[in-house]
N, C-alpha and C positions, 0 to 999 in steps of 0.2 A: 743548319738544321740541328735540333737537339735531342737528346730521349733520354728523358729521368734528369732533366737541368743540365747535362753533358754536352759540349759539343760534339757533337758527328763530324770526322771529316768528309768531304765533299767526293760520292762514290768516281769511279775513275781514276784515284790520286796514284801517283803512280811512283813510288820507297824507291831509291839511289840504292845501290849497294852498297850492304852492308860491310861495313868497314873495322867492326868490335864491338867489345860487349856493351861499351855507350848505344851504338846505334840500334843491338840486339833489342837491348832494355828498352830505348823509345818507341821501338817496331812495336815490340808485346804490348805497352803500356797505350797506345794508340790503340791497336786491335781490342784490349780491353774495354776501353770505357766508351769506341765505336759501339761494340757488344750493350755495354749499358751494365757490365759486370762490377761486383768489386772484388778484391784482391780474393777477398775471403771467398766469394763463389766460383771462380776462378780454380782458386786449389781445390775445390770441393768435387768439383768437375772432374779433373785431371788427375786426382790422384796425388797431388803434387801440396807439400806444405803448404802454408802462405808467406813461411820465413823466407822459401825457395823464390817464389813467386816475387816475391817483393826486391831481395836478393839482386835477380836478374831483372829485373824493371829497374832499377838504381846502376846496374853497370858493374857489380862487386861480383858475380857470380855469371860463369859463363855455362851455356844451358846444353845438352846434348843435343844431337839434332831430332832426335825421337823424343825428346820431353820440347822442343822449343816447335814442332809438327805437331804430336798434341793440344799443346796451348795455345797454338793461332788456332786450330781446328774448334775446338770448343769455343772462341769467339767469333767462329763462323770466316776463318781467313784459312789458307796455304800461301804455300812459297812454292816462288816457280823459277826454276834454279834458269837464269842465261846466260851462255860463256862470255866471258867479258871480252873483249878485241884484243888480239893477237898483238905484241909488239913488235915492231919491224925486227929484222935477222941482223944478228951482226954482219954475216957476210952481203947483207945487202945493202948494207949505208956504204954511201962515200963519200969522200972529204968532198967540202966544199972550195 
């Protein structure tokens, strides 16, 4: 699916945990051009330059969590925080 020559990704997709500002960057930069946004309407949006914007889309800029909840918001996304799986206890491993 496309809108405005963009690909769409396909609704349901479902983002791995985020691992750094690379994967911040491709999250926002998806959610954008899903939107059908460019960079520049984006910050026009948000309050937010477009140096920023661009910035944190490339991985050079790591975004606060109140400007990077903003700018999914404005391309119509959140984040839905789940705690990731517990690792076993030290006191509970034993040797093999």
């Amino acid at each position: 699916m496309t809108r405005s020559g963009r690909t769409v990704p396909p609704s349901g997709v479902t983002i791995q945990p985020l691992r750094g500002r690379a994967d911040v960057g491709a999250l926002l930069r998806a959610a954008r051009h899903a939107a059908g946004l460019s960079v520049r309407e984006l910050a026009a949006r948000t309050g937010t330059s477009r140096s920023a914007v661009s910035q944190i889309e490339n991985g050079t800029r790591e975004p606060g969590a109140g400007t990077l909840l903003r700018l999914l918001a404005a391309c119509g996304y959140t984040l839905r925080p789940e705690p990731l799986p517990q690792p076993p206890r030290i006191g509970s491993m034993r040797p093999s």
